[in-house]
C-alpha positions in Angstrom: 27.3 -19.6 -60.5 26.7 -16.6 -58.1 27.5 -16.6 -54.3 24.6 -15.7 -52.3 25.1 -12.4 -50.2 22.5 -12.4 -47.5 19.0 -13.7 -46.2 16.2 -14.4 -48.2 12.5 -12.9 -47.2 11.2 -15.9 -46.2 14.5 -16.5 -43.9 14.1 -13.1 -42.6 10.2 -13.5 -41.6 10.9 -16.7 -39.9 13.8 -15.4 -37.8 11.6 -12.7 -36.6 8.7 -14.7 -35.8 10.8 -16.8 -33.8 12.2 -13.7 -32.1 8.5 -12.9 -31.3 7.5 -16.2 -29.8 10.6 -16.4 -27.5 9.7 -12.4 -26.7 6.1 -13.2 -25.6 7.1 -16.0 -23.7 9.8 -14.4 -22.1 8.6 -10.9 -21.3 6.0 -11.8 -18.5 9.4 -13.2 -16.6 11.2 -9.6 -16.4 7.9 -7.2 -16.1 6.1 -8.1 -12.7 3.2 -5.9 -13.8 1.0 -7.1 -10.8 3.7 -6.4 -8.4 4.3 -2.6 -9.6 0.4 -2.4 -8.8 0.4 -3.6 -5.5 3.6 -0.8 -5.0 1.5 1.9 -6.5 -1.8 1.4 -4.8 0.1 1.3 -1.5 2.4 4.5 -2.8 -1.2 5.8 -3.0 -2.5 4.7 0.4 0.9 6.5 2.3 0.1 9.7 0.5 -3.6 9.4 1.5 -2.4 8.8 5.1 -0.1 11.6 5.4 -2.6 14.0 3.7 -5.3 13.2 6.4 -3.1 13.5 9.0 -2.5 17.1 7.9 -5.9 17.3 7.6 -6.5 15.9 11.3 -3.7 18.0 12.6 -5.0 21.1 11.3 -8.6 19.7 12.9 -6.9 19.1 16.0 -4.3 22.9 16.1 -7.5 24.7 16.2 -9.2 23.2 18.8 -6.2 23.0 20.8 -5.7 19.3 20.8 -2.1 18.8 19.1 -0.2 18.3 22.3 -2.2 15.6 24.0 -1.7 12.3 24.3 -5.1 10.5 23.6 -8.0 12.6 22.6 -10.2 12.9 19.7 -10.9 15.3 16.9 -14.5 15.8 14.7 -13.6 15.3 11.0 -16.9 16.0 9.7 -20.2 17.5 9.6 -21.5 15.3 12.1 -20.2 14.2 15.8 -20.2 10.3 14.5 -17.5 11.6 12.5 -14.8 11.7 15.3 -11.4 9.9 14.9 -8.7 9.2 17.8 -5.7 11.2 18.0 -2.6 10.9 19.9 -0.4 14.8 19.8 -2.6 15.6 16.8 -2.0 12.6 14.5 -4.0 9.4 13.8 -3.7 6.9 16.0 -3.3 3.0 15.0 -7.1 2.7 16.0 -8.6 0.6 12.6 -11.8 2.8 13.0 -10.3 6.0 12.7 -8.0 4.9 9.6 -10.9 3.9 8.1 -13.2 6.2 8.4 -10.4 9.3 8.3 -9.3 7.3 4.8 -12.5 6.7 3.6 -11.2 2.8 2.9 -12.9 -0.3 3.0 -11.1 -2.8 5.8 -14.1 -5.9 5.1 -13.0 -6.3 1.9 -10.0 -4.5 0.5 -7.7 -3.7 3.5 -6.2 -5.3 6.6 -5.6 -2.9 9.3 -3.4 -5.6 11.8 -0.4 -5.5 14.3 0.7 -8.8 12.9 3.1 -11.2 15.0 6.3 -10.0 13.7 5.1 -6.3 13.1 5.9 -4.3 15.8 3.4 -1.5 14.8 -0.1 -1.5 14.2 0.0 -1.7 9.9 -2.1 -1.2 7.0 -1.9 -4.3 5.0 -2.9 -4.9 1.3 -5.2 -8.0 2.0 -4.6 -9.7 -1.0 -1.3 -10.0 -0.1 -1.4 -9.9 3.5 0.5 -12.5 4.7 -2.1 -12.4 7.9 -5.6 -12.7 6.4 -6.2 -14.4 2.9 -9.1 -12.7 0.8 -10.8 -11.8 4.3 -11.5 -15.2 5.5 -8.9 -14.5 8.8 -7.3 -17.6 7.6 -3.2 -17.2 6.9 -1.9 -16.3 3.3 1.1 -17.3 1.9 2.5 -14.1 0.6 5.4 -12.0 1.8 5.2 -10.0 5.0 7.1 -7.5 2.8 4.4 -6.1 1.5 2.7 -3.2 3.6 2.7 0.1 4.4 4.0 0.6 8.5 2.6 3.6 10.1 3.7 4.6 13.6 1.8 7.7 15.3 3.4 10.4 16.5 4.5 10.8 20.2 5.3 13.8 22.4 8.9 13.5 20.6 8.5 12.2 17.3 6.0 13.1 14.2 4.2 10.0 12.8 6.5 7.4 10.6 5.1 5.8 7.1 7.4 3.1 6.1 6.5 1.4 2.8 7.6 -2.4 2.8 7.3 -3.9 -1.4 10.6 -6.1 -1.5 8.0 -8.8 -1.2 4.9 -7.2 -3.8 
């Protein structure tokens, strides 16, 4: 009688399906898919910031405006489209970070200085541990999850600090 030397097929095929089944299961565990897109869209939202406040800068260089404290600047073809500025940056006025990043604050961002934020901040609302889905009530999420900007002063030029340890 012969010794057998390996699998058979049908061995083989079940050993991989089981592989399979324990991959599928497994996979949503390692790859947080929905926190890489809460990361990105903020990545997004800091380089939108910082390109408007070039934009407002430049606005603000020519008219002579970058060295004072609290003015503001016109933005765009009409005078409704004004936003503050504080030594040529955007201020933490939600208004003007709305209108100068063309985002929606009713329904898709929360522009709040929270109790334990020591800046005015742009907050993802659907993570926002401040307002849940826009109904002002208090979500459960992370507080790390935000982008931080702090205007510029006479000494400093504004700060973006991204905060996804808790996306």
């Amino acid at each position: 009688m012969q010794k057998q030397q390996g699998f058979t097929l049908i061995e083989l095929v079940v050993v991989i399906i089981i592989l399979g089944i324990l991959a599928v299961t497994a996979a949503p565990k390692f790859i947080n898919l929905q926190g890489d897109a809460y990361e990105s869209t903020l990545s997004g939202l800091k380089a939108s910031l910082q390109g408007a406040n070039t934009l407002v800068y430049s606005k603000a260089a020519i008219a002579g405006d970058e060295k004072t404290a609290d003015t503001t600047v016109q933005i765009g073809s009409s005078t409704a489209d004004t936003v503050k500025i504080a030594y040529g940056y955007l201020q933490n006025d939600a208004t003007s970070l709305e209108d100068a990043l063309q985002i929606d604050i009713a329904s898709d961002w929360t522009i709040t200085a929270g109790a334990n934020l020591t800046t005015a901040t742009i907050i993802y609302q659907s993570r926002s541990p401040y307002a849940a889905a826009g109904t002002g009530a208090t979500a459960t999420a992370a507080v790390d999850c935000h982008l931080e900007y702090t205007p510029a002063t006479s000494t400093t030029l504004p700060k973006y600090e991204l905060k996804t340890t808790g996306c």
